[in-house]
C-alpha positions as CSV (number, residue, x, y, z in Angstrom):
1,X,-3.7,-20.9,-140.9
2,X,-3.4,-22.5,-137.3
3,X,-0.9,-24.8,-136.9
4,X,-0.6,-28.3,-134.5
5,X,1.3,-26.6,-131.7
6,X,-0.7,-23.3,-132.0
7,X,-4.0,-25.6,-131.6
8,X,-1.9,-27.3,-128.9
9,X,-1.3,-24.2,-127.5
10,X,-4.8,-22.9,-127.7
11,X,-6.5,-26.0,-126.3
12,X,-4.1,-26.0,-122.9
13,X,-5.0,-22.3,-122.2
14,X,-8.2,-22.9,-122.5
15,X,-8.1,-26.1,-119.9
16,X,-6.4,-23.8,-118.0
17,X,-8.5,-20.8,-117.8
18,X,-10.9,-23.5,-117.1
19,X,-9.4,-24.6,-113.9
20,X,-8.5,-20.8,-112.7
21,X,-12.5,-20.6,-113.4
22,X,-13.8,-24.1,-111.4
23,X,-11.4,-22.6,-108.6
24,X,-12.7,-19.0,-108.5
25,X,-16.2,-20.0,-108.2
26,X,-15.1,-22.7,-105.5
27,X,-14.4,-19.8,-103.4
28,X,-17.4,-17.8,-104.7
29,X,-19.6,-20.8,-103.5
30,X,-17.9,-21.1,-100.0
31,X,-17.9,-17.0,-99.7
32,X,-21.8,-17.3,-100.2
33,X,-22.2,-20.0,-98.5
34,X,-20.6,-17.9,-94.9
35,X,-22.7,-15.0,-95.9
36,X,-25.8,-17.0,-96.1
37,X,-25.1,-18.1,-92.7
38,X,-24.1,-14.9,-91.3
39,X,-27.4,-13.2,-92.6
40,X,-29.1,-16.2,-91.0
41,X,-27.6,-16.0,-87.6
42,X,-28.4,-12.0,-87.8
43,X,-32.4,-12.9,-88.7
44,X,-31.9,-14.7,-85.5
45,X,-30.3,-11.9,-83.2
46,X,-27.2,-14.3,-82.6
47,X,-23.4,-13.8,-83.7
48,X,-22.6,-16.1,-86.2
49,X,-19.0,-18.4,-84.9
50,X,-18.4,-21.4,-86.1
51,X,-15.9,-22.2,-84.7
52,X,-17.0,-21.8,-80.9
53,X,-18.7,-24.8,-78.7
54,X,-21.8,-23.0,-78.0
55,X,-23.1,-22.9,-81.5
56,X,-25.6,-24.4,-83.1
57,X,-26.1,-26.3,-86.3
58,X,-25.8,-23.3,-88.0
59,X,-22.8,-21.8,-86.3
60,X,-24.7,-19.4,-84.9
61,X,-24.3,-17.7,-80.9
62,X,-25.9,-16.1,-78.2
63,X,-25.1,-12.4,-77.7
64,X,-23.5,-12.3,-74.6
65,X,-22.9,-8.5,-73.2
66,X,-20.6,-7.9,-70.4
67,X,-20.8,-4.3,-68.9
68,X,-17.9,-3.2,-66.4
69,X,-17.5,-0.4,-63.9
């Protein structure tokens, strides 16, 4: 037999594992997201930085080489 508090119990684990869940894939869905883009700036032959000026809408770079003697 269950009892209140064990169903108590029971009920705010579960919400719990719930929320771990909702945040894990959160970060599975940004994770994808960056490695959707990264593959998409490769297909391109550009570095993917989205953080820099120079790129475009999809974060996405020149390649810039710089050989020195």
């Amino acid at each position: 037999m269950t009892d209140t508090n064990s169903r108590a119990s029971n009920g705010a684990l579960l919400r719990h594992q719930a929320q771990i869940r909702s945040a894990q894939m959160n970060e599975v869905s940004t994770l994808q997201a960056q490695a959707d883009a990264l593959l998409e700036c490769t297909a391109k032959g550009r570095l993917y930085a989205p953080g820099d000026t120079a790129a475009d809408a999809h974060g996405c770079i020149d390649i810039q080489v710089t050989i020195e003697q």
